[in-house]
C-alpha positions as CSV (number, residue, x, y, z in Angstrom):
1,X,0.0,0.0,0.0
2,X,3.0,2.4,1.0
3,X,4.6,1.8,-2.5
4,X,1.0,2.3,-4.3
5,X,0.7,5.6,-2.2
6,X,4.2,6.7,-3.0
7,X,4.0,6.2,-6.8
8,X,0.9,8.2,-7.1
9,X,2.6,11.0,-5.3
10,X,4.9,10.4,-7.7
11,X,2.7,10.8,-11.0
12,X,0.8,13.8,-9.7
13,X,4.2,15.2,-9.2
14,X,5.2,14.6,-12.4
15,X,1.9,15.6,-14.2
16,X,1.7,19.3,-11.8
17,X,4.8,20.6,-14.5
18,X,3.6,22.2,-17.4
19,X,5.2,22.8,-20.8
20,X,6.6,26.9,-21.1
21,X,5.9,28.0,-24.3
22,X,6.7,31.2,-25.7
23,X,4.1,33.4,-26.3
24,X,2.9,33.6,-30.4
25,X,-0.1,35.1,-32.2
26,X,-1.0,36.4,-35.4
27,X,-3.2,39.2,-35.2
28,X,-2.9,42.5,-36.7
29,X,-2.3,44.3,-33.4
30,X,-2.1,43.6,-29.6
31,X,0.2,43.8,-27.1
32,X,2.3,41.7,-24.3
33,X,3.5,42.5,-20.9
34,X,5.1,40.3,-18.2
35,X,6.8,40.5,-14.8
36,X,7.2,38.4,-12.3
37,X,4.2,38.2,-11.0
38,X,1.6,38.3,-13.3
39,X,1.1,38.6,-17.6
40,X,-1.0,40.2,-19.8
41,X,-2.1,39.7,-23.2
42,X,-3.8,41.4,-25.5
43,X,-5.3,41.6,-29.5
44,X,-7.0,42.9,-32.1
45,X,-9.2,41.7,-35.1
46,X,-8.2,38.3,-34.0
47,X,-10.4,34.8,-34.4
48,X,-9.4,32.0,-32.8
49,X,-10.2,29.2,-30.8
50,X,-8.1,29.2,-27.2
51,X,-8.1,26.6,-24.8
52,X,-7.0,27.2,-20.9
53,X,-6.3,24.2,-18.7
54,X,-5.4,25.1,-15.5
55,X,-4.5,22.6,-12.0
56,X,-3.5,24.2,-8.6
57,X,-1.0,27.2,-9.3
58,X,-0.4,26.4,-13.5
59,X,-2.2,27.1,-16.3
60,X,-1.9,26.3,-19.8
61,X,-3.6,28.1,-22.3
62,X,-3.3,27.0,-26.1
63,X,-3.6,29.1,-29.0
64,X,-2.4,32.3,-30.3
65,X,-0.7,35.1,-28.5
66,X,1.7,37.9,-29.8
67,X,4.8,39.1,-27.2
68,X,5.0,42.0,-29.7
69,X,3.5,44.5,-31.8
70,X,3.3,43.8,-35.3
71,X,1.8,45.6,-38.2
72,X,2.0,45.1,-42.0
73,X,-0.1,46.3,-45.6
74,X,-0.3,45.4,-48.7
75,X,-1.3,48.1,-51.5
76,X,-3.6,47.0,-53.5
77,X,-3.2,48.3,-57.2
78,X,-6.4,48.9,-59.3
79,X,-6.6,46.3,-61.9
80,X,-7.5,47.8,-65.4
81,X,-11.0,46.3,-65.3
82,X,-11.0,48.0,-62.0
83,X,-13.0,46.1,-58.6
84,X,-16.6,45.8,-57.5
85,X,-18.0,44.6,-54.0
86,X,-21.5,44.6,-52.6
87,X,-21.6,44.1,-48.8
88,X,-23.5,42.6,-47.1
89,X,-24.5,39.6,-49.1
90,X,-26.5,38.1,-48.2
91,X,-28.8,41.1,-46.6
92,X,-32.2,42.0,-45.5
93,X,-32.4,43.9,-48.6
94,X,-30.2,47.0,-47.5
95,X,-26.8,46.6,-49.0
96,X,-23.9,48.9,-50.2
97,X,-22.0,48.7,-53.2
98,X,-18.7,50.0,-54.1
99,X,-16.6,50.5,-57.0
100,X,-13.0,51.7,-58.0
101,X,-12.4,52.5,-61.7
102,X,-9.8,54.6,-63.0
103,X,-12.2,57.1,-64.9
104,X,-15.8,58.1,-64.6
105,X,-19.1,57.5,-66.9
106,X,-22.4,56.0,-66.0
107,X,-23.6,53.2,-64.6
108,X,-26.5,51.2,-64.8
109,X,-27.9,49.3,-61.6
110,X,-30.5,46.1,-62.5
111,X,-31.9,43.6,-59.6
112,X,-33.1,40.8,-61.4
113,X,-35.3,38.1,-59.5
114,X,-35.1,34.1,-60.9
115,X,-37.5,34.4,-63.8
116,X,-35.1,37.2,-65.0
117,X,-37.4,39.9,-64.7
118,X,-36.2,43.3,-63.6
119,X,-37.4,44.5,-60.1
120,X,-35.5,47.6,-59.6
121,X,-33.4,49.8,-62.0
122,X,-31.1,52.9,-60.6
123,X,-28.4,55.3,-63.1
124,X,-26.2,57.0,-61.3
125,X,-23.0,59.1,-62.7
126,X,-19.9,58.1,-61.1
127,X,-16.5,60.0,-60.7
128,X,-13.1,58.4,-61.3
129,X,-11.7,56.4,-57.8
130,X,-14.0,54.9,-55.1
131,X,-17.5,55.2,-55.5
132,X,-20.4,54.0,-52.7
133,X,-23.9,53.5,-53.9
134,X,-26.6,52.2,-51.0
135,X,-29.4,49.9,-52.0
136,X,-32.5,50.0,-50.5
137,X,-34.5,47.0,-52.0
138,X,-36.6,45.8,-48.3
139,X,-39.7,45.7,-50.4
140,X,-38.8,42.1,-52.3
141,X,-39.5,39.0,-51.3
142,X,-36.7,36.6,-49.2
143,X,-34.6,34.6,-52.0
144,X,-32.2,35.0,-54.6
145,X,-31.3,38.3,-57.1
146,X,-28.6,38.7,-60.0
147,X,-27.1,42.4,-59.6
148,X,-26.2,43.7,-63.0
149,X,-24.2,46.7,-63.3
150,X,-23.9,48.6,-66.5
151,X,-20.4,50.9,-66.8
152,X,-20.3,53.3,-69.5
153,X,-17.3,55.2,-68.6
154,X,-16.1,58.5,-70.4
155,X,-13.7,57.1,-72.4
156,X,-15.8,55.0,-74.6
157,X,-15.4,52.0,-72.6
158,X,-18.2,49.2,-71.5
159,X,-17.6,47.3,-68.5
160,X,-20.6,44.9,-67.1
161,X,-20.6,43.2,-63.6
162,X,-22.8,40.5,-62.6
163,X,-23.2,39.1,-58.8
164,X,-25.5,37.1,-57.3
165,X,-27.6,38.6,-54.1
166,X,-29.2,36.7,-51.7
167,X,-31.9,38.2,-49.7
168,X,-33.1,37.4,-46.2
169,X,-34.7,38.8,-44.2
């Protein structure tokens, strides 16, 4: 019984060390401190899945964690046929689309439901960079809409965008 007793003090000994790891995390900003009492973590825009285990005095936390600051960009040149984004998508028939193109025209705005029939149609005139146009479309029904934008831009170009929209409200 002595010898059962002692190799179980033995095994909780060994199992009451944790592993020191070195504090990592990828996030696009935070910040560490640490002394000998205590540490402190902190981030920003960050999406992870963490996992603490603790017993008595240690703890062991597993995931992501950043001992320093960290920033970086990326510039993101306009492609010729320039870029197009609605957000969100899907929506509750609210939604905002934007646009970069290198010169400005007109555009044509078409929300189309399955059948292909048109359900709304907006022209606006654009300028040359970023452009924002909001959509305010909570009359149709829940499902899904093809967006079709029209470009007619002032240097004799044609440009035309389709994206599916799903609506749900």
């Amino acid at each position: 019984m002595k010898n059962l007793i002692v190799l179980l003090l033995t095994v909780l000994l060994f199992q009451a060390q944790a592993q020191s790891v070195s504090p990592s995390v990828l996030a696009s900003t935070g910040s560490y401190f640490s002394n000998a009492t205590f540490s402190l973590s902190s981030t920003f825009g960050e999406m992870t899945m963490v996992e603490t285990f603790s017993g008595g005095n240690n703890f062991l936390t597993q995931g992501f964690q950043q001992p320093f600051q960290m920033s970086t960009g990326i510039t993101n040149p306009i492609p010729d046929n320039g870029t197009f984004s609605i957000y969100p998508n899907p929506s509750d028939g609210n939604f905002l689309l934007t646009f970069h193109y290198a010169t400005g025209g007109t555009s044509s705005f078409r929300m189309l439901n399955m059948l292909g029939q048109v359900v709304n149609n907006t022209t606006v005139k654009f300028d040359k960079g970023v452009n924002f146009q909001n959509f305010n479309l909570h009359s149709l029904a829940n499902g899904i809409y093809f967006f079709e934008a029209n470009y007619s831009f002032t240097d004799g170009k044609v440009l035309k965008n389709v994206s599916k929209i799903n609506i749900a409200k």
